[in-house]
KEKOL-229216 format. One record per residue (C-alpha): residue in one letter; residue number from 0; x, y, z. Coordinates in Angstrom, 2 decimals. Example, Ala and Ser with C-alpha at 12.3 -4.5 7.8 and 13.67 -1.06 7.14 Angstrom:
% KEKOL-229216
NODE, resn, resi, xx, yy, zz
NODE, A, 0, 12.30, -4.50, 7.80
NODE, S, 1, 13.67, -1.06, 7.14
***
This chain:
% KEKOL-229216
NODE, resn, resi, xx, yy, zz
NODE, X, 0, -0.92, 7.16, 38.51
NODE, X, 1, 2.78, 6.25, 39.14
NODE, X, 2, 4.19, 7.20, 35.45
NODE, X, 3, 6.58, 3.91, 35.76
NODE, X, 4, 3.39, 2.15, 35.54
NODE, X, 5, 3.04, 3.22, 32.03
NODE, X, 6, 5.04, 1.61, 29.29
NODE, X, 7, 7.94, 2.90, 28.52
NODE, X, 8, 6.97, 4.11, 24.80
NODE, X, 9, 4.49, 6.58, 26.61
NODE, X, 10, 6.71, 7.46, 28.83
NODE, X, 11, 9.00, 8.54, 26.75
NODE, X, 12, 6.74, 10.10, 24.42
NODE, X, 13, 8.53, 13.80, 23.49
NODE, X, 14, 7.33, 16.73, 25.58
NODE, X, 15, 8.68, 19.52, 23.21
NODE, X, 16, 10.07, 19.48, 19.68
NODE, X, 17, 13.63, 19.69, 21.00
NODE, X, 18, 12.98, 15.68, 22.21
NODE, X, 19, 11.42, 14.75, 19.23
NODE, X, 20, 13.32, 12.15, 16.94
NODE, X, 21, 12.75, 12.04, 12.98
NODE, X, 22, 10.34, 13.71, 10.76
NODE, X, 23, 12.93, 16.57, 9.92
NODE, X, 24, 10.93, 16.95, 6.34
NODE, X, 25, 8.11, 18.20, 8.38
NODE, X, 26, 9.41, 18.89, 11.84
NODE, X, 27, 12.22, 20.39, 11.58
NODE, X, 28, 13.57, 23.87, 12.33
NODE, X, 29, 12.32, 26.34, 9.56
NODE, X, 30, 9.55, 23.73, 8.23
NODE, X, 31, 5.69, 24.32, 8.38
NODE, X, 32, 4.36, 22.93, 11.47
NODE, X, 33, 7.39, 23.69, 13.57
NODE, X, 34, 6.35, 27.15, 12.58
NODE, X, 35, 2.73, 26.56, 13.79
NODE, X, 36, 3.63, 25.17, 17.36
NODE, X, 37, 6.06, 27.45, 17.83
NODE, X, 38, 3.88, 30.21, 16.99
NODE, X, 39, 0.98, 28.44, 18.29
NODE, X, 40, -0.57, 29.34, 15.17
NODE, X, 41, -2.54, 25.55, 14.16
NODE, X, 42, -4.72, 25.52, 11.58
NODE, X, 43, -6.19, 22.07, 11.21
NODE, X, 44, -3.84, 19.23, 10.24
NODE, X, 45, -3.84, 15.54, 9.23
NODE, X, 46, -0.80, 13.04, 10.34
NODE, X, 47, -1.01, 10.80, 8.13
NODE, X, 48, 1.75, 7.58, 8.32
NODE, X, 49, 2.75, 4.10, 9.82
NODE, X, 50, 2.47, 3.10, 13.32
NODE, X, 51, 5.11, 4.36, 15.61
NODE, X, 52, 6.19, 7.49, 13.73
NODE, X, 53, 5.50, 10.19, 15.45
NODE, X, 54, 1.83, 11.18, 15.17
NODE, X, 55, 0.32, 10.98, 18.89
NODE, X, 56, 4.13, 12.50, 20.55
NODE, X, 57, 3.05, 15.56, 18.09
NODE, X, 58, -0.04, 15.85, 19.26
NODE, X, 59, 0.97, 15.95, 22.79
NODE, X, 60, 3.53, 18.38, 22.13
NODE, X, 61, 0.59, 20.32, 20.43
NODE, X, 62, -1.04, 19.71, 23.72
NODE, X, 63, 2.08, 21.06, 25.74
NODE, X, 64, 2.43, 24.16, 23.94
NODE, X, 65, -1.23, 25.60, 23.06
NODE, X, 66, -2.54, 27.81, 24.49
NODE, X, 67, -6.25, 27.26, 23.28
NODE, X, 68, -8.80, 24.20, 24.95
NODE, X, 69, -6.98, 20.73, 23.69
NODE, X, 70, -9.29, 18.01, 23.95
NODE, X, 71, -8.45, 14.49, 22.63
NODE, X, 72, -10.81, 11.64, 21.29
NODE, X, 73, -10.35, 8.40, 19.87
NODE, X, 74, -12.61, 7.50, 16.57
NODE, X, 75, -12.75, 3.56, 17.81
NODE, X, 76, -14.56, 4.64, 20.96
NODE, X, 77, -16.16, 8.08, 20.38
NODE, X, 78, -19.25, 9.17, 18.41
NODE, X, 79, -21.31, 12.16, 17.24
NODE, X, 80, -22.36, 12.90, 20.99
NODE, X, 81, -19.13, 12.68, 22.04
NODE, X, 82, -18.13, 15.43, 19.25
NODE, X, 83, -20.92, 17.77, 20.36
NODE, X, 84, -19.96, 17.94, 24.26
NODE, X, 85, -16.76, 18.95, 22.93
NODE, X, 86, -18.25, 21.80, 20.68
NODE, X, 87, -20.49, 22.44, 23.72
NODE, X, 88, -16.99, 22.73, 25.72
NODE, X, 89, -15.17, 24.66, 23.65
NODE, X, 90, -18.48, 27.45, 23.01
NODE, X, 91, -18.71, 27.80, 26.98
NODE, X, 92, -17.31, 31.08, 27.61
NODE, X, 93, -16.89, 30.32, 31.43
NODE, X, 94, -14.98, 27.40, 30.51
NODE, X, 95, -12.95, 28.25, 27.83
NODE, X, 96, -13.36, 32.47, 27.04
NODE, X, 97, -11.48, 32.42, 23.48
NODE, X, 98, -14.89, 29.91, 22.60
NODE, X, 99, -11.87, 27.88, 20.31
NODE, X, 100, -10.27, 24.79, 20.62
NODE, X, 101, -7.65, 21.95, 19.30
NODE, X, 102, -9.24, 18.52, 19.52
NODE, X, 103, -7.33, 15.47, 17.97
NODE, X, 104, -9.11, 12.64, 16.63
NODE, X, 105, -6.52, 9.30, 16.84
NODE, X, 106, -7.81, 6.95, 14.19
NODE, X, 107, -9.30, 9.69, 12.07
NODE, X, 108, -9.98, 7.13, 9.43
NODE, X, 109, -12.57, 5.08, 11.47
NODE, X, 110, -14.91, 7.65, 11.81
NODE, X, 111, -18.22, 7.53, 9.63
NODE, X, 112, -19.22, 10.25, 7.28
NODE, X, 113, -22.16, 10.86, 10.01
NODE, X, 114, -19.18, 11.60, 12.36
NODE, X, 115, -17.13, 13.42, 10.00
NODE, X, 116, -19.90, 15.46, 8.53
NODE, X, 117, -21.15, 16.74, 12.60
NODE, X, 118, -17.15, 18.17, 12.78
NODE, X, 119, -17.00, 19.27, 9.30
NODE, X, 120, -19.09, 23.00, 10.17
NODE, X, 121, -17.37, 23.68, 13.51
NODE, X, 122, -13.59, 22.92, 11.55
NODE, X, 123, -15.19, 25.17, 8.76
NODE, X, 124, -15.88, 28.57, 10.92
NODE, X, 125, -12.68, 28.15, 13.32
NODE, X, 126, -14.17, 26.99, 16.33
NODE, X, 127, -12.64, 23.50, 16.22
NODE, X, 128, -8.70, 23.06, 15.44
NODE, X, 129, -8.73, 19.84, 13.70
NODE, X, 130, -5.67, 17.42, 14.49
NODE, X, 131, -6.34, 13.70, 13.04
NODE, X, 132, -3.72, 11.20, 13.23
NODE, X, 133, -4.11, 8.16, 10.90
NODE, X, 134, -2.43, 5.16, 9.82
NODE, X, 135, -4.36, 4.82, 6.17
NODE, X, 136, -4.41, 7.32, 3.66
NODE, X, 137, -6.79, 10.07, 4.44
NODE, X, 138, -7.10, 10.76, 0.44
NODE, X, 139, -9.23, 7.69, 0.52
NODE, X, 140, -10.49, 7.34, 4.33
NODE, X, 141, -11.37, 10.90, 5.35
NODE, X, 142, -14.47, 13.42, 3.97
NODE, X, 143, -12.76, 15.45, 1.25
NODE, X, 144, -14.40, 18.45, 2.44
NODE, X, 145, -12.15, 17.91, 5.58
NODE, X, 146, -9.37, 17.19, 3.44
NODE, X, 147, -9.49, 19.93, 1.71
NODE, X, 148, -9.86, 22.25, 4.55
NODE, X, 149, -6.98, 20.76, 6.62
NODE, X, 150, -2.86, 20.83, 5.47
NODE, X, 151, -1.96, 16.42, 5.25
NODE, X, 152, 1.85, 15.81, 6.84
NODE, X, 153, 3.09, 12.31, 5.35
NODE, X, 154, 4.99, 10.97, 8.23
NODE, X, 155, 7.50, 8.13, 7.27
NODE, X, 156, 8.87, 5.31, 9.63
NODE, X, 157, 11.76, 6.63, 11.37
NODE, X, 158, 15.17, 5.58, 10.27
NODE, X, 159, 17.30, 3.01, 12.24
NODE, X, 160, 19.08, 6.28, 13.38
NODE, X, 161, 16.17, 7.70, 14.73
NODE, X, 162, 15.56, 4.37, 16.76
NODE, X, 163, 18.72, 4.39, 18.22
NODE, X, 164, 18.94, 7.34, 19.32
NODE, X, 165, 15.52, 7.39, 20.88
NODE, X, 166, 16.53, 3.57, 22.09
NODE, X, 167, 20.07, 5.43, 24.06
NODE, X, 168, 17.91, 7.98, 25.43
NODE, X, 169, 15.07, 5.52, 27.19
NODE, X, 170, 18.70, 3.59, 28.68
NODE, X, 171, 19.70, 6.95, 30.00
NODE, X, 172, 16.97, 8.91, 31.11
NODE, X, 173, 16.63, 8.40, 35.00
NODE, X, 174, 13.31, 10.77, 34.81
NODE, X, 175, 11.17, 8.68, 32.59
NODE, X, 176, 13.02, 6.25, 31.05
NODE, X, 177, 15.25, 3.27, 32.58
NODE, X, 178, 18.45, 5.15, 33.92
NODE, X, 179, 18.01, 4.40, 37.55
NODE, X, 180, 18.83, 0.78, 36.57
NODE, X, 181, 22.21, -0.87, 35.12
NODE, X, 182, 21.53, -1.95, 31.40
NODE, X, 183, 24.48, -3.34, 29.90
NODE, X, 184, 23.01, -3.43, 25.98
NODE, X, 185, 25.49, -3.66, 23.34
NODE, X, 186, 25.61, -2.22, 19.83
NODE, X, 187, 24.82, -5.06, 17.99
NODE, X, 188, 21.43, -5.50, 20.12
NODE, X, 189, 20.67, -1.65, 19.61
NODE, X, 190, 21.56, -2.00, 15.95
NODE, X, 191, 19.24, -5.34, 15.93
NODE, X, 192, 16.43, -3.76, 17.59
NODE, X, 193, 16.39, -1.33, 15.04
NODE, X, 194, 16.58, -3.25, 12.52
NODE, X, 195, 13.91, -5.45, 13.57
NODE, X, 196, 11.18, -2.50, 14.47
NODE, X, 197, 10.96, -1.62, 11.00
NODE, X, 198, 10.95, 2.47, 11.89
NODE, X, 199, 8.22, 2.17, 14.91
NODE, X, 200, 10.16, 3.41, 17.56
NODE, X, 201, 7.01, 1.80, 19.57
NODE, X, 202, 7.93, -1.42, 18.76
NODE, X, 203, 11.71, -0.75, 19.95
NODE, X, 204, 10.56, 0.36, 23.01
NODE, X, 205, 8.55, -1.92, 24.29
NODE, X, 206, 11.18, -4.69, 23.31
NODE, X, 207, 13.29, -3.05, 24.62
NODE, X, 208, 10.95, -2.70, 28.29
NODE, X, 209, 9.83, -6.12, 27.59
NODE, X, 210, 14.07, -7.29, 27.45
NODE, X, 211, 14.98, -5.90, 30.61
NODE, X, 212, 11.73, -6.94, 32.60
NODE, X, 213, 12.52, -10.54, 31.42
NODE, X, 214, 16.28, -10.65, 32.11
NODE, X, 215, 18.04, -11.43, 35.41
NODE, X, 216, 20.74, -9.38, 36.76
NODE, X, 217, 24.53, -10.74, 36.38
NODE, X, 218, 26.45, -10.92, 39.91
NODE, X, 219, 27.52, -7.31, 39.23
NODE, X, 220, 24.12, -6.25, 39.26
NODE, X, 221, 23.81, -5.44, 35.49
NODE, X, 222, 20.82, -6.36, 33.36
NODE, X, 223, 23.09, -7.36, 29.98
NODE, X, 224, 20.99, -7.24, 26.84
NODE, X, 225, 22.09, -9.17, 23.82
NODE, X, 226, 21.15, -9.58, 20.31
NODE, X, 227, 19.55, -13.30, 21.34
NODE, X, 228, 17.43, -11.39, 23.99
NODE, X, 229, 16.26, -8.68, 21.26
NODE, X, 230, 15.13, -11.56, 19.02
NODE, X, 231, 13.57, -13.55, 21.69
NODE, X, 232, 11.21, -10.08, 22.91
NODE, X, 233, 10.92, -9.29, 19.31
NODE, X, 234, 9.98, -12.73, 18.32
NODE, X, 235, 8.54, -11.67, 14.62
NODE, X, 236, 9.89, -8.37, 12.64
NODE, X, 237, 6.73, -6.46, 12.18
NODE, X, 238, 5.61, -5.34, 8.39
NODE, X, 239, 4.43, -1.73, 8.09
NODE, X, 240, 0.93, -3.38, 6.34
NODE, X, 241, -2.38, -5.82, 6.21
NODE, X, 242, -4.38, -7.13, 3.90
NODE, X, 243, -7.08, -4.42, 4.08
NODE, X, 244, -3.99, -1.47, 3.92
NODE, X, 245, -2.96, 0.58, 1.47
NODE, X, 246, -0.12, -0.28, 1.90
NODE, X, 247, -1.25, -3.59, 0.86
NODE, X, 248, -1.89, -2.03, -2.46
NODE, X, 249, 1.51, 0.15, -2.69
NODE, X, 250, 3.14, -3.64, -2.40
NODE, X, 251, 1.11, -5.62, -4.93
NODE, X, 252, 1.38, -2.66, -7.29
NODE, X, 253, 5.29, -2.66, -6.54
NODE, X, 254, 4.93, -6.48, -7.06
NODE, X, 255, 3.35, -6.23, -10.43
NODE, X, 256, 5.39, -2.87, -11.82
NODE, X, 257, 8.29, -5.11, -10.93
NODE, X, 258, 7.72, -7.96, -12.50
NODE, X, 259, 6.70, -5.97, -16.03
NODE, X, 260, 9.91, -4.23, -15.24
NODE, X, 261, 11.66, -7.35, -16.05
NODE, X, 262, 13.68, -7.07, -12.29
NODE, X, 263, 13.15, -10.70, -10.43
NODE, X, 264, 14.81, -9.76, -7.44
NODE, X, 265, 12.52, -6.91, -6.62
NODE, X, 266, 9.66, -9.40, -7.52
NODE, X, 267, 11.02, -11.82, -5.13
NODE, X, 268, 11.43, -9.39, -2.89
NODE, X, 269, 7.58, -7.82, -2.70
NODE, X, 270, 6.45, -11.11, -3.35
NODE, X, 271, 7.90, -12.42, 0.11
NODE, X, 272, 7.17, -9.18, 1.93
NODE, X, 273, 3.43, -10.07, 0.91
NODE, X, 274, 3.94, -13.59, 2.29
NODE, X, 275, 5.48, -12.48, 5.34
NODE, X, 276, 2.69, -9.81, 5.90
NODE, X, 277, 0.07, -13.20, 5.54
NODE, X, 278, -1.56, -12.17, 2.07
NODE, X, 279, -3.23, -14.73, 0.37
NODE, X, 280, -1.18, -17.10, -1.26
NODE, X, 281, -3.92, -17.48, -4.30
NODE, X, 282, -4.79, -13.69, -4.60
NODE, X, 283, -1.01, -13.68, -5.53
NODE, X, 284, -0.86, -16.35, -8.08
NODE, X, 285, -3.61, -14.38, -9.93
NODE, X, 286, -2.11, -10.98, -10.05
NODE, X, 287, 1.08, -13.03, -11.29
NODE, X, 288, -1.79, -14.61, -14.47
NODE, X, 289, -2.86, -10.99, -14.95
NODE, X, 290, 0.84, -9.76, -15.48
NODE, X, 291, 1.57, -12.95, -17.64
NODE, X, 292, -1.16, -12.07, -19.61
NODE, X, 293, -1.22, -8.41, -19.87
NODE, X, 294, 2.94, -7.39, -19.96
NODE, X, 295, 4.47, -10.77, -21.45
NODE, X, 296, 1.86, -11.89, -23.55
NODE, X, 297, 2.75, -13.10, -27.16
NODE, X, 298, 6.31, -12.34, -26.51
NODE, X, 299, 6.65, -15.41, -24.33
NODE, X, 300, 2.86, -17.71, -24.37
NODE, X, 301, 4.15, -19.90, -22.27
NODE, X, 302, 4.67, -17.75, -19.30
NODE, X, 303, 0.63, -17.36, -18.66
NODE, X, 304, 0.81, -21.20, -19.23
NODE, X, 305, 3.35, -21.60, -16.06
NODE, X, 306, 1.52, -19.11, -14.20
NODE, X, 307, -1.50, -20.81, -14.61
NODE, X, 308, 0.11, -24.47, -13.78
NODE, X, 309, 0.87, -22.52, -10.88
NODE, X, 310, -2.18, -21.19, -9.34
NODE, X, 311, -3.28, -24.77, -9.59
NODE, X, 312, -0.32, -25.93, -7.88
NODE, X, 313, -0.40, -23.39, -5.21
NODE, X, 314, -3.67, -24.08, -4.90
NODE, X, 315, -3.55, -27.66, -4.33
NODE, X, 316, -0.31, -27.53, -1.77
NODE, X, 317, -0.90, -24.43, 0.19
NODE, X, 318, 1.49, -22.50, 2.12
NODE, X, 319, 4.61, -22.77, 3.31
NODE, X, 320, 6.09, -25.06, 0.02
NODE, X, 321, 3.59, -22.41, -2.05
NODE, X, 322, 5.65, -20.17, -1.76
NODE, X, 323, 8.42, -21.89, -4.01
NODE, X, 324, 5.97, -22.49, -6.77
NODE, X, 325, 5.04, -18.74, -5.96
NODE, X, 326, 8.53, -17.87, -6.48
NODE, X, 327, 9.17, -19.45, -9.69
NODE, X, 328, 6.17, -18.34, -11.41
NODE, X, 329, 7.04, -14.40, -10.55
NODE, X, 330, 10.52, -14.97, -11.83
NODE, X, 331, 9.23, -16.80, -15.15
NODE, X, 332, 6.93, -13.69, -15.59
NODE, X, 333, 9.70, -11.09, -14.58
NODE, X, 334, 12.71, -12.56, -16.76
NODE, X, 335, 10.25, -13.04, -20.02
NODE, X, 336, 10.86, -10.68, -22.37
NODE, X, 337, 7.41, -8.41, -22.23
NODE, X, 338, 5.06, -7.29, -24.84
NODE, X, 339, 1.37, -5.80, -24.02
NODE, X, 340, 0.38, -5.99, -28.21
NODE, X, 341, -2.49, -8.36, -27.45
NODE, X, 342, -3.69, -6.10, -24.45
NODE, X, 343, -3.68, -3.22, -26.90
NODE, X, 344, -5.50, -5.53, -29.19
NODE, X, 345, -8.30, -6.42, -27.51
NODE, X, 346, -8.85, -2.81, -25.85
NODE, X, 347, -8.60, -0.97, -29.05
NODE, X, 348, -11.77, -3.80, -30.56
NODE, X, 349, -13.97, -3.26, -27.55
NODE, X, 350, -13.62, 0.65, -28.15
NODE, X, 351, -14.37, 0.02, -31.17
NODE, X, 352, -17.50, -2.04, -30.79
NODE, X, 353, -18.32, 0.40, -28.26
NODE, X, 354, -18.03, 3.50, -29.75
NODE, X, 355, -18.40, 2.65, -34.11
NODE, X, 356, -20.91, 1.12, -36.45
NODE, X, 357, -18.52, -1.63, -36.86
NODE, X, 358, -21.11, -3.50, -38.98
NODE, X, 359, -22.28, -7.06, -39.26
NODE, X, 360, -20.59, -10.71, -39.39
NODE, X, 361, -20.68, -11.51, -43.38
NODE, X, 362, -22.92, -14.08, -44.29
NODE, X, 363, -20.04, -16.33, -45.58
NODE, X, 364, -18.96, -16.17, -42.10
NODE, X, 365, -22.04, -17.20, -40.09
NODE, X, 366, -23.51, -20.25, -38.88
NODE, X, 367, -25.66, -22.43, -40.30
NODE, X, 368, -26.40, -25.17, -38.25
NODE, X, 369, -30.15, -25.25, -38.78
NODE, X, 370, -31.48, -26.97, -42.44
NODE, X, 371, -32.32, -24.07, -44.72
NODE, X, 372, -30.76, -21.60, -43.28
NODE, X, 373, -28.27, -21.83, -46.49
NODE, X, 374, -31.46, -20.85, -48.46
NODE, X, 375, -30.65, -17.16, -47.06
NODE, X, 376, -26.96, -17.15, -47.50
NODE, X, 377, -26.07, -17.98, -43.57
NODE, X, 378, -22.48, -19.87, -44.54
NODE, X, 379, -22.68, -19.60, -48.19
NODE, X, 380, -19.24, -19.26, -50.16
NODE, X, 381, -17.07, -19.99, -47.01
NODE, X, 382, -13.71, -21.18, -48.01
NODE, X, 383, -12.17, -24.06, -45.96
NODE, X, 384, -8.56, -22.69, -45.06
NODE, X, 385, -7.37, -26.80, -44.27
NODE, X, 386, -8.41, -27.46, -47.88
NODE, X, 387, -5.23, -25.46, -49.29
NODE, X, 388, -1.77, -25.85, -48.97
NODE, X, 389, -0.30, -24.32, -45.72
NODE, X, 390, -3.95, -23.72, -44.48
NODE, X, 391, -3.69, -20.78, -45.40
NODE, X, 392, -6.43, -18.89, -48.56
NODE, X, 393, -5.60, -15.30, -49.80
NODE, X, 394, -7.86, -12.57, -50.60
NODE, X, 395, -10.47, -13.75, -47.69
NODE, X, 396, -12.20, -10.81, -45.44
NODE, X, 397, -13.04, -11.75, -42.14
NODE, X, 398, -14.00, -8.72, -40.79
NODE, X, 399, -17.27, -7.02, -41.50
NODE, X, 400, -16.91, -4.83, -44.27
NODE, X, 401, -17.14, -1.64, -42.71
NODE, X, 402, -14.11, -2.70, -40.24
NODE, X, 403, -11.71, -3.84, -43.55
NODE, X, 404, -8.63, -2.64, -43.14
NODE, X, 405, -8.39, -2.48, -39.51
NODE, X, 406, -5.30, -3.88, -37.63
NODE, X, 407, -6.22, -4.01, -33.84
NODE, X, 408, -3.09, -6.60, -33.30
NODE, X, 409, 0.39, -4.75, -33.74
NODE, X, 410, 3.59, -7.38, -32.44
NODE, X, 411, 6.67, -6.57, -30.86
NODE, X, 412, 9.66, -7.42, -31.85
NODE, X, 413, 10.31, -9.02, -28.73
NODE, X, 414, 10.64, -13.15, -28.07
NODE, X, 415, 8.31, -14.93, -29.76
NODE, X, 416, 7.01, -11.98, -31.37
NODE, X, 417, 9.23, -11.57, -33.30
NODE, X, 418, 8.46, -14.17, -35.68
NODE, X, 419, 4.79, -13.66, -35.53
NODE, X, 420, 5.40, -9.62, -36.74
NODE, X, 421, 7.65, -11.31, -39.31
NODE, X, 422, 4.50, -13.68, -40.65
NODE, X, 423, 1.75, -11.48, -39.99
NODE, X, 424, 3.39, -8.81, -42.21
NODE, X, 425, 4.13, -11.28, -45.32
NODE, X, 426, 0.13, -12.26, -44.47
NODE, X, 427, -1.05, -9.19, -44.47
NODE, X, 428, 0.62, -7.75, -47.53
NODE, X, 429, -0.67, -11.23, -49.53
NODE, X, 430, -4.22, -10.53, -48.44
NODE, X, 431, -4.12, -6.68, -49.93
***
């Protein structure tokens, strides 16, 4: 195949570690698996990070510089037969005398434990050095037996320093890369392009391809590339995550801790990455309830009272003017001053009820809708608090006798709080 028929992010894929761009916490001079492939020493591995970072180009420079059988499968397309020719491959001593092998698996994570558990013996006794490359994190995705017999490198999306450089060196390289033409690009479209790839130098390059294949040359024969090009090939900045990502859960969680952190900007912020990224406008108005609830609570009541308002609303206008109602109900919850005492509350009562003979509802206390259930007590000598002034009585238990003297509710001193601490005490004390 003529290798200008390939896109230009293979084609520029690094061949050795000197070409490869980023990834200097893992890959660079002195660190672990630069030791390994220089050495050629690979025990098995896990890539673990975002599209476009790095984790096929080491695997072919792996491939480039081993020694031992490399084979390569992908975990959309390939199953448990497909793993056992390759153990069959690597054990023929005709084929391949040292009877070892490196085989990486590209989408690690879609394999099924059937799959995974047919490699795990062959990674176990050294025949098969494991590579995996994966986009989700293999803590949750991969067999922990694997896990735990392979070393995971976090890979993290490249810098816009590492995309320019590796965007320079596709406009220069004449070999593989688009040299042999004139590409008049200027800094402000590299420095766009980079911007816009969000660290997947994939992205970058086949904008970049896609930029000059779609241009005309100027009378001087130049292909000029400006920042209104780049957006037009671009079209959308990509987000580094989907709904079914963990990523999807670093951002809700950053979301949430956020908002309890009292910081509306970063709210705002995660709040519109998750719009941009296409999450569920409702999903979001309920985490934004839960947070309401459980970090404002009784220090501002009214904030689970907008947030509800606002599921409803969001719910009955939809996207894109949902996203102002959105907006306002994340700030409400961030800029409230925050109190989990009711949380605490109800948590420390169910481990109660749980874990304690916590008793039984005095008879005072209970029901007695049915004639003649008074004859046994049920509601007998209940005081009406609305009978006495302030609605209030002294001296009245509530709780079942064995739980007397139990405070499960403790308020801040925060907002509203405040002056509930401030009444509950004076209530408290007059009920001793």
């Amino acid at each position: 195949m003529n290798p200008k028929k390939e896109p230009l992010s293979y084609r520029m894929s690094p061949r050795t570690l000197d070409e490869f761009v980023g990834q200097e916490h893992i890959i660079g001079k002195g660190k672990l698996l630069n030791r390994m492939i220089q050495a050629d020493r690979m025990t098995s591995i896990i890539l673990f990070g975002p599209p476009g970072t790095g984790k096929t180009s080491i695997a072919r420079i792996i491939a480039n510089t081993t020694k031992a059988a490399f084979f390569k499968l992908n975990a959309v397309t390939a199953g448990v037969k497909d793993i056992k020719q390759v153990i069959d491959d690597t054990k023929n001593t005709f084929l391949n005398p040292t009877g070892k092998s490196v085989l990486f698996i590209d989408e690690i994570h879609r394999f099924n434990k059937a799959q995974q558990d047919a490699l795990l013996p062959h990674v176990e006794d050294g025949t098969v050095v494991l590579i995996g490359a994966t986009t989700e994190n293999p803590y949750f995705e991969v067999n922990k037996a694997l896990i735990s017999r392979s070393t995971v490198f976090m890979l993290k999306p490249l810098t816009n320093e590492d995309i320019k450089k590796i965007i320079y060196t596709a406009v220069k390289d004449k070999e593989r890369g688009l040299g042999t033409l004139k590409i008049d690009i200027s800094d402000e479209a590299v420095s766009l392009l980079a911007e816009m790839a969000s660290g997947d130098a994939r992205i970058a390059l086949n904008a970049l391809e896609l930029a000059v294949l779609t241009t005309d040359m100027d009378e001087n024969g130049y292909y000029v590339i400006t920042p209104e090009v780049i957006m037009d090939c671009v079209q959308k900045k990509p987000v580094r995550f989907d709904k079914s990502s963990e990523q999807h859960y670093d951002n809700i969680s950053a979301f949430i801790k956020s908002m309890r952190g009292s910081d509306p900007d970063a709210a705002i912020f995660y709040l519109a990455r998750a719009l941009y990224a296409g999450e569920d406008p409702e999903f979001l108005a309920r985490r934004i309830i839960i947070c309401a609830s459980e970090d404002v609570g009784m220090a501002n009541p009214n904030a689970l009272t907008v947030a509800v308002a606002a599921a409803q609303a969001v719910k009955m206008i939809g996207m894109p003017e949902a996203r102002i109602i959105l907006g306002q109900a994340a700030v409400m919850v961030a800029t409230s001053p925050k109190s989990n005492s009711s949380y605490k509350a109800i948590d420390g009562a169910l481990h109660d009820v749980e874990t304690k003979n916590t008793g039984e509802v005095p008879m005072y206390l209970r029901n007695a809708a049915v004639k003649g259930m008074e004859s046994l007590g049920y509601g007998v000598g209940y005081i009406y608090p609305h009978d006495f002034p302030g609605n209030l009585v002294d001296g009245v238990e509530y709780l079942p006798e064995e739980m007397r003297g139990t405070y499960y509710y403790h308020p801040s001193g925060n907002g509203y709080e405040a002056k509930i601490r401030e009444w509950l005490e004076k209530r408290r004390n007059s009920n001793k």
